[in-house]
C-alpha positions as CSV (number, residue, x, y, z in Angstrom):
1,X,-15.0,-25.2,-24.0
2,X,-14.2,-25.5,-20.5
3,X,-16.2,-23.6,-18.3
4,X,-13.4,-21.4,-16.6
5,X,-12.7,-20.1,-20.0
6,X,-16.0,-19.2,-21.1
7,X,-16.2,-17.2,-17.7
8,X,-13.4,-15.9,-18.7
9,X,-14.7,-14.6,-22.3
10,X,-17.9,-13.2,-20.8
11,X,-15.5,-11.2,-17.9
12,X,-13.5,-10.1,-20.5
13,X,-16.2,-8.7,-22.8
14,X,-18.4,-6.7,-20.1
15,X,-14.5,-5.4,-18.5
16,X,-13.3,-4.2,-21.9
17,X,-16.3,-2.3,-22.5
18,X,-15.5,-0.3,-19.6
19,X,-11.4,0.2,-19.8
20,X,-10.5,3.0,-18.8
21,X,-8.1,6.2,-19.6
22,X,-7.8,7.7,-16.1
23,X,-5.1,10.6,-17.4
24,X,-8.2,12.4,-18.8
25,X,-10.6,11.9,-16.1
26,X,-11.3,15.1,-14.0
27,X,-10.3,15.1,-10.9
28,X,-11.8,16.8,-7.5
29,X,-8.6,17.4,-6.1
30,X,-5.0,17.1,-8.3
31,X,-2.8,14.3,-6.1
32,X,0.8,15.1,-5.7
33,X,2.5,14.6,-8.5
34,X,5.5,12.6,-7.0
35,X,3.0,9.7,-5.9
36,X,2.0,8.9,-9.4
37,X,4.6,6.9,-10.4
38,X,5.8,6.4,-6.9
39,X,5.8,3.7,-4.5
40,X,5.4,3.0,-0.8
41,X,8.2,1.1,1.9
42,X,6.7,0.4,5.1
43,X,9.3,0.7,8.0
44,X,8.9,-0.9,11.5
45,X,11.2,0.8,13.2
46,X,11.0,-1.4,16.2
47,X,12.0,-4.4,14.2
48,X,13.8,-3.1,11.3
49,X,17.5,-3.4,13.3
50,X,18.7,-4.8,16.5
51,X,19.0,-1.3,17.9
52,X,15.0,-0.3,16.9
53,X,16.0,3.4,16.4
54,X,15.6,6.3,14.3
55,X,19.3,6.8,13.7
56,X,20.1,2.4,13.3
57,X,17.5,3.1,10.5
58,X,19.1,5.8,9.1
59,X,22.2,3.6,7.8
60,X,19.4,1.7,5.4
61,X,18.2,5.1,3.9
62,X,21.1,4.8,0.7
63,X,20.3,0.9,0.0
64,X,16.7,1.3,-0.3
65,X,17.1,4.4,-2.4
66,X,19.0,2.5,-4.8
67,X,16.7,-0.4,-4.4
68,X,14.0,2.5,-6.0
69,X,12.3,3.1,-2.6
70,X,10.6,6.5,-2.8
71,X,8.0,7.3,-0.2
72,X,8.7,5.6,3.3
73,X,5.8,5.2,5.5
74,X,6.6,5.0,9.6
75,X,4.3,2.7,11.5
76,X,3.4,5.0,14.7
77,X,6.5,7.2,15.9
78,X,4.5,8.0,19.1
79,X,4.9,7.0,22.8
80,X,2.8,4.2,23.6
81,X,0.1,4.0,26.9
82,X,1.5,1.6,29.7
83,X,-2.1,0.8,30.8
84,X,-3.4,-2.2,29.7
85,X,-0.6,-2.8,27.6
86,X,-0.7,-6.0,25.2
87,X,2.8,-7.7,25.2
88,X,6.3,-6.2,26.8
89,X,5.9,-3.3,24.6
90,X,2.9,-2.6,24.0
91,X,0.7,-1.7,20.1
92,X,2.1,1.2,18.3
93,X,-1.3,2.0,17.8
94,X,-2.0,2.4,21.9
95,X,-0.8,6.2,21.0
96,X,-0.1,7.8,24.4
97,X,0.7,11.4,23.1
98,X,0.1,12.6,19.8
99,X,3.1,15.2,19.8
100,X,6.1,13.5,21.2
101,X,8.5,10.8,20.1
102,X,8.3,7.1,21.4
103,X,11.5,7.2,23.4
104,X,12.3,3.6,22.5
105,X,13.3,5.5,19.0
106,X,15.1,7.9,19.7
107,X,14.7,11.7,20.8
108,X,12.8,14.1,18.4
109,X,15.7,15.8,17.6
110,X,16.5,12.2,16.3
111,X,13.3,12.2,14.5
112,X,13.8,15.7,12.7
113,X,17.7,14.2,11.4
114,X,16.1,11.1,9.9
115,X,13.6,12.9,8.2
116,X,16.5,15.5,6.6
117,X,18.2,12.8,5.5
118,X,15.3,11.2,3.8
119,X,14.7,14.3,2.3
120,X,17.9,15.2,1.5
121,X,18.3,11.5,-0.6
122,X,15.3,12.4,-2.3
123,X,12.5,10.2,-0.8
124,X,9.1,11.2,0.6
125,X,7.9,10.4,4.3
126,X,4.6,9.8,5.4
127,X,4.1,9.0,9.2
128,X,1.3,6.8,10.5
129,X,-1.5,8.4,11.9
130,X,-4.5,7.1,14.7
131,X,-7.4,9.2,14.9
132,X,-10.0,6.7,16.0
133,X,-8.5,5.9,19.8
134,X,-5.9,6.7,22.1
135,X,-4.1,4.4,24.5
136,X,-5.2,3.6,27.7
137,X,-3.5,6.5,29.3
138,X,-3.1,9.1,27.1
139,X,-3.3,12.6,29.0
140,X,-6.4,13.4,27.5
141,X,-8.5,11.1,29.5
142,X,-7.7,13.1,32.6
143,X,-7.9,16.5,30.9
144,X,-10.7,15.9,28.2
145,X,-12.8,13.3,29.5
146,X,-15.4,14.8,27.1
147,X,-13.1,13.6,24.1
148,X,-13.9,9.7,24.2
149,X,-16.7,7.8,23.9
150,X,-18.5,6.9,27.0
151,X,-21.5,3.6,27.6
152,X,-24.7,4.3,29.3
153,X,-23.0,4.2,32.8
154,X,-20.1,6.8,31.9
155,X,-17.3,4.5,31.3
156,X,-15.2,5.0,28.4
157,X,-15.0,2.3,26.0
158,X,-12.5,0.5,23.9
159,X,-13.2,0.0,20.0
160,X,-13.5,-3.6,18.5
161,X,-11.7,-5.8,21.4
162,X,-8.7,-3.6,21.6
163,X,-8.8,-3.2,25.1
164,X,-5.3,-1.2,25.3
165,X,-6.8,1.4,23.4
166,X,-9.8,4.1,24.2
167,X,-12.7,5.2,21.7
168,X,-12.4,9.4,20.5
169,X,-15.6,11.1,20.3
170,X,-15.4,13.1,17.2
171,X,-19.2,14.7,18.5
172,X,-16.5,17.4,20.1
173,X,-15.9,20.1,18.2
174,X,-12.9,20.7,20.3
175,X,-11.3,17.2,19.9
176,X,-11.7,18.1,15.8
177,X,-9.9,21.2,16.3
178,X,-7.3,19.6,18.3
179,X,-6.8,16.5,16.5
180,X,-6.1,18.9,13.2
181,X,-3.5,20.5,15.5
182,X,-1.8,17.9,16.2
183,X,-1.6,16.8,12.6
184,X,-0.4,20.2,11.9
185,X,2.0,19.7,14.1
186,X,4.3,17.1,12.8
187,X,3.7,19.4,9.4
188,X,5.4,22.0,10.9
189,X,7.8,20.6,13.2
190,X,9.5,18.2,11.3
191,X,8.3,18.8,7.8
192,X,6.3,15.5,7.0
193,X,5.1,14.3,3.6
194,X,1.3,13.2,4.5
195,X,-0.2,10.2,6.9
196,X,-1.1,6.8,6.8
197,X,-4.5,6.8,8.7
198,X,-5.2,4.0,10.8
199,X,-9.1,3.0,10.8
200,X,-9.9,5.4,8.8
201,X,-13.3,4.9,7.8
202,X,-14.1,4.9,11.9
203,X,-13.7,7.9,11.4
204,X,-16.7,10.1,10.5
205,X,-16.6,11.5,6.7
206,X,-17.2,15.5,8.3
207,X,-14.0,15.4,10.7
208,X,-11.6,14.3,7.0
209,X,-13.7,17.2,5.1
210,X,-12.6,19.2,7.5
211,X,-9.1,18.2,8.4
212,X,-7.3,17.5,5.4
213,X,-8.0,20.9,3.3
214,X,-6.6,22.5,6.2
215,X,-3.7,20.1,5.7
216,X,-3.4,20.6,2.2
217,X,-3.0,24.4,2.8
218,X,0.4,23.6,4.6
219,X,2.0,21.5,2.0
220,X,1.3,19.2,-1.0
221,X,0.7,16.2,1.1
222,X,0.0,12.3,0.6
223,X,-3.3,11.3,2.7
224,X,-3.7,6.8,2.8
225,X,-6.4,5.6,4.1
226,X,-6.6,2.2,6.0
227,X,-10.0,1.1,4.1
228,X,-11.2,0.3,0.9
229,X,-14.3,2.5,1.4
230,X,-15.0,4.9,-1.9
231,X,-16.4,7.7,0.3
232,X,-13.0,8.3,1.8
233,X,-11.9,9.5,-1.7
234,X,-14.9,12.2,-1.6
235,X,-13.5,13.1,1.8
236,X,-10.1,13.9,0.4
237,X,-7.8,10.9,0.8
238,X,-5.3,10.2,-2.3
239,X,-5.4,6.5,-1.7
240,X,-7.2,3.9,0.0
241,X,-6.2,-0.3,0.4
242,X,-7.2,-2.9,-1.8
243,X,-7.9,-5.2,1.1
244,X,-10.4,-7.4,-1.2
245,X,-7.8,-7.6,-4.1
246,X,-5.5,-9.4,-1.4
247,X,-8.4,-11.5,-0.7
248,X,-8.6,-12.3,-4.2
249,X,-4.8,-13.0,-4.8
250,X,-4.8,-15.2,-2.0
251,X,-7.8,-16.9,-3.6
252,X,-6.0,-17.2,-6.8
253,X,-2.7,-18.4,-5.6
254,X,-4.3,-21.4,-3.6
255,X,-5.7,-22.3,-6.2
256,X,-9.2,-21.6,-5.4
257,X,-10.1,-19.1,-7.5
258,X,-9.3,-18.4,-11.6
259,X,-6.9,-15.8,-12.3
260,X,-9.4,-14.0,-13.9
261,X,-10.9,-13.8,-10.8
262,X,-8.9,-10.5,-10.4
263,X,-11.5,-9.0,-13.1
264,X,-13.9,-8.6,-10.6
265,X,-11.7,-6.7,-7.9
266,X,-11.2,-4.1,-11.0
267,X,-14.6,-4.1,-12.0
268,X,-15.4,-3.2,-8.6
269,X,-13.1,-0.1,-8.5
270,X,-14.5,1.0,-11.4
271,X,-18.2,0.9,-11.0
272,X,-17.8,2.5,-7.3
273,X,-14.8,4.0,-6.4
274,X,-14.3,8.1,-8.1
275,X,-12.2,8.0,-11.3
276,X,-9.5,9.6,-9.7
277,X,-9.0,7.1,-6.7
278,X,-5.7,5.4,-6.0
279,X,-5.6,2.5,-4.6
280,X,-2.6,0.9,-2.4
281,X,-1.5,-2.6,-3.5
282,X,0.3,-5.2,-1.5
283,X,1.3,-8.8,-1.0
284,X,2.2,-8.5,3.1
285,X,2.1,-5.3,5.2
286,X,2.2,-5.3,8.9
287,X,-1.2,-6.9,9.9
288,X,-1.0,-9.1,7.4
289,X,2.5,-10.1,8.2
290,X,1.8,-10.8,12.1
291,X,-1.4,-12.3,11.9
292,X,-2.1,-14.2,8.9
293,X,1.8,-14.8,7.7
294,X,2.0,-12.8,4.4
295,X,3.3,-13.3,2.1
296,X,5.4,-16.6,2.9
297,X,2.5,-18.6,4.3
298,X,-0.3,-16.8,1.5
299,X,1.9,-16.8,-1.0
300,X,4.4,-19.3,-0.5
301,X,7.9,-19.9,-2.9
302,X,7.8,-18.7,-6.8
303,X,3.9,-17.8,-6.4
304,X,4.9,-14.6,-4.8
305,X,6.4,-12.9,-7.7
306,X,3.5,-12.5,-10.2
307,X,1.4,-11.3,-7.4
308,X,3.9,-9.1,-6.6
309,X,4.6,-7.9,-10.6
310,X,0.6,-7.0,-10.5
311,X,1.0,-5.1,-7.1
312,X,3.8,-2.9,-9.0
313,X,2.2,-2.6,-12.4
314,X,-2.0,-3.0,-12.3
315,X,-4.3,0.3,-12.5
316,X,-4.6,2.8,-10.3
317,X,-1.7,1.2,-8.5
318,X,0.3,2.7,-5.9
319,X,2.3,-0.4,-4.7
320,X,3.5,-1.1,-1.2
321,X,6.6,-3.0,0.1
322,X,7.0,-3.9,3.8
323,X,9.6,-4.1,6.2
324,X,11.7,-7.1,5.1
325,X,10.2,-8.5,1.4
326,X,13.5,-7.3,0.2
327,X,15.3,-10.1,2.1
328,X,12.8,-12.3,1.8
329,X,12.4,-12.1,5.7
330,X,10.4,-15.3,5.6
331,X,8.4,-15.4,9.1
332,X,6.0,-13.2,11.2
333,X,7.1,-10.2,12.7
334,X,6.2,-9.6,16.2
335,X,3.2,-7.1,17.4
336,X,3.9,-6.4,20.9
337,X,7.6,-7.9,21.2
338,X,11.1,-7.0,20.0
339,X,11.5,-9.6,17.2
340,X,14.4,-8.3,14.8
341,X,14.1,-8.8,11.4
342,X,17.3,-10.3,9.7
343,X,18.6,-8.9,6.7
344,X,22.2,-10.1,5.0
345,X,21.8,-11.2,1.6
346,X,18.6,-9.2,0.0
347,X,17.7,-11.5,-2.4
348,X,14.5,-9.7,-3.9
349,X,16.3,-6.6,-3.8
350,X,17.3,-6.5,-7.5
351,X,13.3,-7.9,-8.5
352,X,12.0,-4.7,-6.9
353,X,14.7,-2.6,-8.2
354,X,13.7,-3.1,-11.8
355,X,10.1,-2.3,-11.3
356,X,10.5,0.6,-8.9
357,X,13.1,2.1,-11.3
358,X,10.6,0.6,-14.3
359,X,7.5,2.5,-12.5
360,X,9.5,5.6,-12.0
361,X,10.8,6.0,-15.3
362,X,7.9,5.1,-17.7
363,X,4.2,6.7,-18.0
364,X,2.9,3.8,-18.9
365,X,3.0,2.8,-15.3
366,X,1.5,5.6,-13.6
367,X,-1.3,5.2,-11.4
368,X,-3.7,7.3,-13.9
369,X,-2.5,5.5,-17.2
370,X,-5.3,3.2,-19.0
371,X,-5.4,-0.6,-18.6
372,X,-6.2,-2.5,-21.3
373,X,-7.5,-6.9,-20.5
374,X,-5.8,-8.9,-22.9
375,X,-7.7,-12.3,-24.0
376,X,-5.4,-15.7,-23.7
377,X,-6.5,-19.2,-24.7
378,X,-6.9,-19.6,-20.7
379,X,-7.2,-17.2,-18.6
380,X,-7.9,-19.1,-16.0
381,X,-4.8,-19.5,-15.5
382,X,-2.8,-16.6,-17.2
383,X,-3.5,-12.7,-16.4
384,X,-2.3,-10.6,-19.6
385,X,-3.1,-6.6,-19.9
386,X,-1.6,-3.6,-21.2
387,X,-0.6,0.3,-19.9
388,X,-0.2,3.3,-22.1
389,X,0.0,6.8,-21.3
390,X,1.0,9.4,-24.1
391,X,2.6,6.9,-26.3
392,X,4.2,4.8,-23.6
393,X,3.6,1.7,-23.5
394,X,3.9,-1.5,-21.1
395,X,3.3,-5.4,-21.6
396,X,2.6,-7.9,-18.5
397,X,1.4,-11.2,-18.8
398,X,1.2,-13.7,-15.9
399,X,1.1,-17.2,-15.1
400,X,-1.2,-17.3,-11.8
401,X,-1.0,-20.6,-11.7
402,X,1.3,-23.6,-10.9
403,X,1.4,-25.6,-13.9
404,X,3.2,-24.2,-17.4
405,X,1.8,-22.7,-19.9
406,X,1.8,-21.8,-23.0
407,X,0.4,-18.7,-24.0
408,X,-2.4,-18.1,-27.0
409,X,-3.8,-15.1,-28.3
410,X,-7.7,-14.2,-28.3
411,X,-6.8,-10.5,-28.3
412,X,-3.5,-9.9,-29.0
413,X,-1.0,-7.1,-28.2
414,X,-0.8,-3.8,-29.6
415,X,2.3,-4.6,-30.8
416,X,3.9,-7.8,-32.3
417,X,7.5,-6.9,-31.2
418,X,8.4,-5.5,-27.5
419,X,11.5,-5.1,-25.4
420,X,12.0,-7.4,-22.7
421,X,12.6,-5.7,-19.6
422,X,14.7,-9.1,-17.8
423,X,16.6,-10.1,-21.2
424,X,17.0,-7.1,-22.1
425,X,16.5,-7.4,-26.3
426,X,13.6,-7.1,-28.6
427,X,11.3,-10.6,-29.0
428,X,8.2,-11.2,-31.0
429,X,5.2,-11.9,-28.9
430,X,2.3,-12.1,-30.9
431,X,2.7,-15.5,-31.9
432,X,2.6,-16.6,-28.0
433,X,5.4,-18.7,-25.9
434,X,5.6,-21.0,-23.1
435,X,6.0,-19.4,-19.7
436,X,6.9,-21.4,-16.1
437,X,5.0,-22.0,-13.4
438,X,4.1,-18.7,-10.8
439,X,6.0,-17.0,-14.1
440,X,6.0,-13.3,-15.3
441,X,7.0,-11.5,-18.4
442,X,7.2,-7.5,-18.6
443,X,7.4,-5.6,-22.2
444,X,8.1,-1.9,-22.9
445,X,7.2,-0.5,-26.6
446,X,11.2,0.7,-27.3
């Protein structure tokens, strides 16, 4: 027996004895309803059309809601600091005013119409949120100077080496109280959904405790957190990254880790994150994108789509999409520059169609349905599990790999019959088949 797959049996015993049935795990606080079989679309507005406005965007709102899209998530709609500005334009995240519109968008009033129409078309919006620093310029350093965080000679400091940006001092009651305000704001103003929070486990575990009860008692809101840390799920956040199951797929599709490899990132979720934590999924998102080249350069050609089936279909999953993966736009997409992305032909539209529309419209794919590991003659290579939620059931099984392969049962499937969700018909499974290279098969119990 080859090593890889006696890994593989061991992982598979010690995971199994833990799998889990999330629907009837108590929860501190109930998530909105609408994000558990929902989905995320990252929109760079700056990038997303020629124009980089609100109301360019707004002519996309019917195609992605018949691609499936449901909650879109604005990187920063603010204005951005002109000192020490990185690029021609400058970081969203250099936030110059927390309660007014970056002009290079469009006017508020602009703002308030997009998110109508959103609403109207039935999707959810989330904006993007930074609490930890402000721009270089933002007002408050000249009328709160006590808001930022100051080194032993009085000079206020930039975090990490982001030296467009200036540290908040949440030891000041009275930036709390007006950070929550200005949350509040875009609540009431222009009737937001929740916030995608940058950094957010810079951000001390008291000020969250605080804020988002407060935002909860405005609306049924959807709070992300930028961090895989399990305390911000006892602070009140809905959802936090999977940063380390990127890592791991990244592994996995160079070839430098098993496929079973992914047993570990799941182990890890379930041994210390809360039973009711969601976690975000991804193949590219904005960082990832401009920096390290995802997913064309991490996940280049056909070994993009499994990892993308298990971003859409894995436990606990809340998937995300970015700006572009619908085309494939297949480059980097500018930080600090005007760098259009170029749509025409959507070629992944109709992939992510089916397993939006498939999330949406089947239990067995919501975030707090059970997972089940399935055992294949190697799982090294191939990554095979089940989802059921009352009496719904799903099938997945993956080739992670680049060579065929045909598939074996250790474990089998609940069921020896399932339908297809590609072709469409009814096909035995329990006997096993050959699948492809970077291949993917998805089963509902019809």
């Amino acid at each position: 027996m080859r090593p890889y797959i006696l890994s593989a049996l061991l992982a598979f015993v010690l995971f199994s004895c833990r799998e889990t049935n999330k629907q009837n795990t108590p929860a501190t606080f109930q998530h909105p309803q609408w994000i558990m079989q929902g989905n995320i679309y990252e929109v760079n507005v700056r990038q997303y059309t020629a124009e980089g406005t609100f109301n360019a965007f707004a002519k996309s709102l019917d195609r992605l809601k018949d691609m499936g899209v449901q909650t879109l998530w604005f990187m920063p709609i603010n204005p951005i600091s002109k000192k020490d500005r990185k690029g021609v334009l400058g970081s969203y995240y250099a936030v110059a005013d927390y309660t007014s519109i970056n002009p290079e968008f469009g006017s508020m009033n602009d703002w308030k119409n997009l998110v109508k129409q959103a609403h109207d078309k039935g999707f959810k919006v989330i904006i993007d949120w930074v609490p930890n620093h402000t721009g270089a310029d933002h007002r408050w350093l000249a009328s709160h100077p006590d808001f930022y965080e100051k080194d032993s000679i009085g000079k206020v400091i930039s975090p990490f080496d982001w030296t467009d940006t200036r540290k908040l001092n949440y030891r000041n009651a009275a930036l709390v109280d007006t950070m929550i305000a200005s949350m509040k704001y875009w609540i009431t103003n222009s009737d937001v959904d929740g916030f995608r929070c940058d950094v957010a486990s810079a951000v001390p575990k008291e000020f969250w405790m605080k804020c988002i009860p407060e935002l909860r008692k405005m609306k049924d809101i959807f709070m992300l957190a930028e961090a895989d840390e399990p305390w911000l799920h006892e602070a009140g956040f809905d959802a936090t990254y999977t940063w380390n199951a990127f890592a791991m797929m990244k592994l996995v599709a160079k070839g430098e880790r098993p496929a079973f490899g992914i047993d570990s990132i799941l182990r890890k979720t379930d041994s210390t994150f809360p039973a009711n934590a969601l976690r975000m999924y991804f193949t590219s998102n904005h960082d990832e994108n401009s920096w390290n080249k995802a997913e064309y350069a991490t996940m280049p050609g056909a070994s993009h789509a499994p990892f993308a089936v298990l971003t859409q279909t894995i436990a606990r999953s809340i998937p995300l999409i970015y700006s572009g993966q619908e085309e494939p736009f297949l480059d980097s997409i500018s930080f600090f520059y005007k760098d259009t992305i170029l749509y025409g032909q959507y070629k992944r539209a109709s992939f992510y169609k089916t397993f939006l529309n498939l999330r949406k419209n089947n239990e067995a794919l919501s975030a707090d349905a059970s997972f089940k590991k399935l055992v294949t003659n190697n799982d090294a290579a191939l990554y095979a599990y089940e989802r059921e939620k009352n009496g719904k059931k799903v099938l997945i099984i993956l080739n992670l790999s680049s060579q065929p392969q045909q598939i074996r049962w250790k474990t089998a499937p609940s069921e020896a019959e399932w339908f297809n969700i590609f072709l469409q018909h009814r096909e035995p499974v329990d006997k096993g088949f050959g699948i492809e290279p970077w291949g993917y098969a998805v089963y509902e119990k019809r």
